[in-house]
N, C-alpha and C positions, 0 to 999 in steps of 0.2 A: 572180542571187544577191546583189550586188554592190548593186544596188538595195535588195533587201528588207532588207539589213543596216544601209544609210544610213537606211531609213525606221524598223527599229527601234530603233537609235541615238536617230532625234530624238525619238520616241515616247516611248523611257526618260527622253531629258534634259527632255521636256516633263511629262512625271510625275514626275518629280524638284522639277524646278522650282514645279508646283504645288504639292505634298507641302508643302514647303518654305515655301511662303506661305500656306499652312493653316495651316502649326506656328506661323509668325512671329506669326499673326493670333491665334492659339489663346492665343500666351504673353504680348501686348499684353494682350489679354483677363484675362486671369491676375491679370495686373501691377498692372491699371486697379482689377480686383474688390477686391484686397486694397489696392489706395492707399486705399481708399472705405471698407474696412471699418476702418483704422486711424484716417482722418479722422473717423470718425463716432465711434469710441473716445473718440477724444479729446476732442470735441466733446458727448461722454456726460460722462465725467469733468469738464470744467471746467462745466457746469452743474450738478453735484454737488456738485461744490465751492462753487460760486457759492449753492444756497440750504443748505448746510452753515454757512456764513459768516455769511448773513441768520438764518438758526437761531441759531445763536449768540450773535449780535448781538441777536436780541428777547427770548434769555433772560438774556441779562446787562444788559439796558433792564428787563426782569419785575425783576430781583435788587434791582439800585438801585434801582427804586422801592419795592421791600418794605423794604430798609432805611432808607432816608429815611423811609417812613410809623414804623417802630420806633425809631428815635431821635425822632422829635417825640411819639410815644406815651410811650416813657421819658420826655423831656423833660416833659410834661405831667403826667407821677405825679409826677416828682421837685419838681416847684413847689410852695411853702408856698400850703397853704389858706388 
């Protein structure tokens, strides 16, 4: 009786123990998916940003050149004939 006790002792603590290194692997797992999905967030957003920026930037290039061509347009009505 003595025997089957020790054998399922180890039995428990060898189920235990794998149990255990399932969970640990399980919550790595977890860890990893969500570090990836926050790097890729971010990695969204600053190229968003980046052609937000370039947007901006070729419509305030579009603006200046509209009003440089309307100041030399005025410029050239307002010269004596």
């Amino acid at each position: 009786m003595a025997s089957f006790k020790k054998s399922f002792e180890t039995l428990k603590a060898t189920s235990h123990s794998a149990a255990k290194g399932v969970t640990d692997t399980a919550e790595q797992a977890a860890e990893d998916a969500v570090q990836q999905v926050a790097d890729s967030a971010k990695e969204t957003a600053n190229i968003a940003a980046q052609e937000a920026g370039r947007q901006t930037q070729a419509a305030i290039g579009k603006a200046a050149d509209k009003a440089v061509d309307t100041i030399k347009e005025t410029g050239q009505k307002l010269e004596p004939k």
